[in-house]
C-alpha positions as a Markdown table, in Angstrom:
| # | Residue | x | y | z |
|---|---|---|---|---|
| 1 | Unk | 0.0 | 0.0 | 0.0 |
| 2 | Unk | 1.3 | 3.1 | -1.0 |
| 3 | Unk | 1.7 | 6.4 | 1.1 |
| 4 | Unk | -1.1 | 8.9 | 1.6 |
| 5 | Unk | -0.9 | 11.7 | -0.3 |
| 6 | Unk | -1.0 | 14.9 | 2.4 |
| 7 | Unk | -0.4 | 17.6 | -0.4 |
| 8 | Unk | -2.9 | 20.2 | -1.9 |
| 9 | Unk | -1.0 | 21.1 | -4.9 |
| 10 | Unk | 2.0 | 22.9 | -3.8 |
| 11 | Unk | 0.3 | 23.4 | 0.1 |
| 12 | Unk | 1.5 | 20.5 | 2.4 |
| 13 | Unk | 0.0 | 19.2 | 5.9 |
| 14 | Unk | 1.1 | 16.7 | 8.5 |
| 15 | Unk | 1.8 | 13.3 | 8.8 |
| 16 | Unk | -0.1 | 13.5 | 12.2 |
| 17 | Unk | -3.5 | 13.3 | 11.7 |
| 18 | Unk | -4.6 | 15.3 | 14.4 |
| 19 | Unk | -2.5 | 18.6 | 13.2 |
| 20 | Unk | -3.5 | 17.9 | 9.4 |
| 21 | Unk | -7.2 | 17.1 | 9.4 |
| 22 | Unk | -7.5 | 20.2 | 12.0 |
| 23 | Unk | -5.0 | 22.5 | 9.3 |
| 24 | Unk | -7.1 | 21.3 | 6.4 |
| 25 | Unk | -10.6 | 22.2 | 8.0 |
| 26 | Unk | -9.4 | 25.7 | 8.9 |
| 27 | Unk | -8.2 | 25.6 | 5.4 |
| 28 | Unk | -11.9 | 24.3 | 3.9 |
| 29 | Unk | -13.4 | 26.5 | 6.4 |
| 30 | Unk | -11.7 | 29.7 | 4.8 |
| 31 | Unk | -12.6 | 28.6 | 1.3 |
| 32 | Unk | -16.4 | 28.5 | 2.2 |
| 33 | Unk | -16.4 | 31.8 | 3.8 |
| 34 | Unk | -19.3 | 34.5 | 2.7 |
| 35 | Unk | -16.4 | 36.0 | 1.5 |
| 36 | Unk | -15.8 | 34.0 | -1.0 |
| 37 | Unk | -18.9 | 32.7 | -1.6 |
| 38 | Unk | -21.3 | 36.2 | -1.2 |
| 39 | Unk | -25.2 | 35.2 | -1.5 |
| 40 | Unk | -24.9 | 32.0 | -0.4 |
| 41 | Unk | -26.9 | 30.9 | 2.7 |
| 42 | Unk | -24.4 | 30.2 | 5.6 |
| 43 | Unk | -26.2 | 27.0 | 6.1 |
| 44 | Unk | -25.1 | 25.9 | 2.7 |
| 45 | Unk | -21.6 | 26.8 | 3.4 |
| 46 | Unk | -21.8 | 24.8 | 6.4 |
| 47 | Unk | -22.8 | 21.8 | 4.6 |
| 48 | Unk | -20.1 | 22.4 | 2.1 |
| 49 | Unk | -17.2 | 22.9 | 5.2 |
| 50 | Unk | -18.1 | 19.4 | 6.7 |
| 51 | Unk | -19.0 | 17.8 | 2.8 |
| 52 | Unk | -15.7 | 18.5 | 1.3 |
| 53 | Unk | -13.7 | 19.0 | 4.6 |
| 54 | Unk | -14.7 | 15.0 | 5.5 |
| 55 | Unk | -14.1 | 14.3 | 1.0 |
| 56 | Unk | -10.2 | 16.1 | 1.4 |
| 57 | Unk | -9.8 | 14.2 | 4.4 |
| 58 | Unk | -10.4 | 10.7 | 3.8 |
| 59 | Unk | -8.4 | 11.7 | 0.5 |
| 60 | Unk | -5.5 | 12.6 | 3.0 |
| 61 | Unk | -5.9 | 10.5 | 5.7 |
| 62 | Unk | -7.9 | 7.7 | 5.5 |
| 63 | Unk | -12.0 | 7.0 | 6.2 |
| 64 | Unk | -11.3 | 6.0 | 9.9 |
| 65 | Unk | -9.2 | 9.0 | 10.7 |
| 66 | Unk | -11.7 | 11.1 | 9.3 |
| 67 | Unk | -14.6 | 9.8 | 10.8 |
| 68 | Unk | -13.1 | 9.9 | 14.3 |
| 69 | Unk | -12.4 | 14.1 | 14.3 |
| 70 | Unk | -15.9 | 14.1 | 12.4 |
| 71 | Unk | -17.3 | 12.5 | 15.6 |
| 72 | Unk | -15.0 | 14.4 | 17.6 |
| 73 | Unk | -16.1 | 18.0 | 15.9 |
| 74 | Unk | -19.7 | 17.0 | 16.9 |
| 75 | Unk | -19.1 | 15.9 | 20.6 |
| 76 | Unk | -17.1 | 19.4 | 21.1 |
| 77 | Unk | -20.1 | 21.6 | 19.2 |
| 78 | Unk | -22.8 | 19.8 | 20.9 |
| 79 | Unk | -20.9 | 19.8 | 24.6 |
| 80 | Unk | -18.6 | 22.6 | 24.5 |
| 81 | Unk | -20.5 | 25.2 | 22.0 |
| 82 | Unk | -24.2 | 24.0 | 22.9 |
| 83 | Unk | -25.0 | 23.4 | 20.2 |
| 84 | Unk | -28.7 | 22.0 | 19.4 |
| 85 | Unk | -29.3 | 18.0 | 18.6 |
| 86 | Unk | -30.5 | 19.3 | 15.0 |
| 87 | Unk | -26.9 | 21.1 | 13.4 |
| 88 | Unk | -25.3 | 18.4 | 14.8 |
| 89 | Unk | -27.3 | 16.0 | 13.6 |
| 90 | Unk | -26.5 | 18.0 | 10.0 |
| 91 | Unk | -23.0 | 17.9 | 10.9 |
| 92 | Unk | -23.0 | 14.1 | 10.9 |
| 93 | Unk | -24.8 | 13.5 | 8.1 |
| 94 | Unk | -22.9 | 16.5 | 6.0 |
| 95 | Unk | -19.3 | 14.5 | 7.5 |
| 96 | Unk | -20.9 | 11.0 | 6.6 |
| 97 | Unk | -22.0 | 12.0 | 2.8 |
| 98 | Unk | -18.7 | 13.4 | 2.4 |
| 99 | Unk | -16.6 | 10.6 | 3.7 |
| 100 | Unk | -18.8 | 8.6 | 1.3 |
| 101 | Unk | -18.7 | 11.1 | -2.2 |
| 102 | Unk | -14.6 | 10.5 | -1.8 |
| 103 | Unk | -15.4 | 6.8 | -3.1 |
| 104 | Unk | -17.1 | 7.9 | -5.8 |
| 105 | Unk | -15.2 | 8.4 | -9.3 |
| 106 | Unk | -17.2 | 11.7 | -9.8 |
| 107 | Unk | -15.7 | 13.2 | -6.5 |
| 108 | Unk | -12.5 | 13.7 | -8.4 |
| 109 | Unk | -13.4 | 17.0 | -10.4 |
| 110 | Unk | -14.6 | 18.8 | -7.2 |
| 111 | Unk | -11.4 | 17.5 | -5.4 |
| 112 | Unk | -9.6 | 19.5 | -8.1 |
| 113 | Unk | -11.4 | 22.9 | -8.0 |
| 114 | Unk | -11.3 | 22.2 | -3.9 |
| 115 | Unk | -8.0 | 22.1 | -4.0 |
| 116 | Unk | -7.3 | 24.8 | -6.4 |
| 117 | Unk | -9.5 | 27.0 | -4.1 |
| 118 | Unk | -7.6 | 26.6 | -1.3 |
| 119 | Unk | -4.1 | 27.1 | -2.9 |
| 120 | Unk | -5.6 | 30.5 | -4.6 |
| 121 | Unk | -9.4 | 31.6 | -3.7 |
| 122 | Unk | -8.9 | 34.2 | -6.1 |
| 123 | Unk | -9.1 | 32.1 | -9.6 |
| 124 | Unk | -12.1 | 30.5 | -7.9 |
| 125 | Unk | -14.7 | 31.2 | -10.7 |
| 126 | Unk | -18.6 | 31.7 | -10.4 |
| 127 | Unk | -19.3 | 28.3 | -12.6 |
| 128 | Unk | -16.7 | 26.1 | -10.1 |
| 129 | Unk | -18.6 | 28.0 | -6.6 |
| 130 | Unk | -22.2 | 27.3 | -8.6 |
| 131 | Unk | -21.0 | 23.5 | -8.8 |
| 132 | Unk | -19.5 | 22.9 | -5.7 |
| 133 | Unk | -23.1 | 24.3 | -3.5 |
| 134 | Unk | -25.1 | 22.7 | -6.4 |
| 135 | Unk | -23.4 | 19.1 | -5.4 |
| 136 | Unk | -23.8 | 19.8 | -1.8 |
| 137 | Unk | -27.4 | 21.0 | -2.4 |
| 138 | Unk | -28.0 | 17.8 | -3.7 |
| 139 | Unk | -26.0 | 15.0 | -1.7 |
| 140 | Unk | -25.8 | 16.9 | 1.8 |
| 141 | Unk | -28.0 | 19.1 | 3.9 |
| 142 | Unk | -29.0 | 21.8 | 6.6 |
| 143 | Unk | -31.9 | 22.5 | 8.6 |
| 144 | Unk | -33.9 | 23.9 | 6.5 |
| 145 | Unk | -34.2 | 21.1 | 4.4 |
| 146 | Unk | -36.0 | 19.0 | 7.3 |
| 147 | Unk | -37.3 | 16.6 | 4.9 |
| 148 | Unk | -33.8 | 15.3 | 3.3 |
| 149 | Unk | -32.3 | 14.9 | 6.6 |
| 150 | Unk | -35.2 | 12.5 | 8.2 |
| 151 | Unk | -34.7 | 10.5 | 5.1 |
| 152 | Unk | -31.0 | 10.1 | 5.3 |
| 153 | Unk | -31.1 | 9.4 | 8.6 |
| 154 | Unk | -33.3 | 6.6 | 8.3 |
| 155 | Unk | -30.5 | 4.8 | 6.4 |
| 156 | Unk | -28.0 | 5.8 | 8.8 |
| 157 | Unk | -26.7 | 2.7 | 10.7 |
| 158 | Unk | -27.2 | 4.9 | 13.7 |
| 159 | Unk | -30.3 | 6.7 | 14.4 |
| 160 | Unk | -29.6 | 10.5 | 15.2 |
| 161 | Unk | -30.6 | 9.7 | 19.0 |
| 162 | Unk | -28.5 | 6.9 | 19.1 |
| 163 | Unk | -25.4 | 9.3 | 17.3 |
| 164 | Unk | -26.2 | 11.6 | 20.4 |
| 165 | Unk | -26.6 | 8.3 | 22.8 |
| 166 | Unk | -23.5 | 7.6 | 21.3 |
| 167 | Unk | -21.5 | 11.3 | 21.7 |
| 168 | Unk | -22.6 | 11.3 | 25.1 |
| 169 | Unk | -21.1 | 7.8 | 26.1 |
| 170 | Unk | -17.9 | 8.7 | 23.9 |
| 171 | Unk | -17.4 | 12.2 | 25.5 |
């Protein structure tokens, strides 16, 4: 088995997991700012942070690294920040479709405008923000969309009060 490529373009992170997955979500969450995405509901660019953040990560990292700061995200917004059981429950689903989309062969355009983002937000164009929020539009959610998340969380292995069951027992 080869070795896991930690590089986004010419921008490297760490071997340790635990410095790079946290480096590359303040990197993803920089790239989905209102600043660089103006008009854009914040709740979309939520989705987006934890969609692509958990897609670059299991690209750099692996699936089980990914999932663990994913669950360990959620535990510290839901115990530390207070967060309500509902953008959490988002939050999971959001990491979980994400971790997911990596697998698929179509992931591997949006991986490259991602990553071009983050090297140079500036030669982000309108057509590559549209596509990237379109894609998350359709394969993640928020909580406005009340109906998509019920749905996906019904073929969740875990139900979202057993997630929270789950957070509570882990934290």
């Amino acid at each position: 088995m080869g070795r896991i490529n930690r590089r986004i373009m010419s921008k490297e992170y760490s071997d340790n997991p635990v410095t790079g997955i946290k480096d590359l979500a303040k990197d993803v969450e920089t790239l989905f700012s209102e600043e660089n995405f103006p008009g854009v509901d914040p709740g979309w660019l939520d989705a987006a942070r934890h969609f692509y953040g958990q897609t670059l990560s299991v690209k750099n990292y692996g699936y089980g690294f990914s999932r663990a700061a994913g669950i360990y995200n959620e535990a510290g917004g839901f115990f530390k920040m207070g967060q309500t059981r509902r953008p959490v429950q988002d939050d999971f689903i959001n990491n979980k479709e994400g971790r997911k989309f990596y697998y698929n062969e179509d992931s591997i355009p949006y991986i490259d405008i991602i990553e071009k983002g983050i090297v140079n937000p500036e030669e982000f164009g309108q057509e590559q923000k549209d596509s990237l929020i379109n894609l998350v539009k359709e394969k993640g959610v928020w909580a406005a969309d009340i109906e998509r998340i019920d749905d996906l969380s019904k073929f969740s292995r875990y139900s979202p009060k057993r997630i929270m069951e789950f957070i509570k027992d882990a934290y």
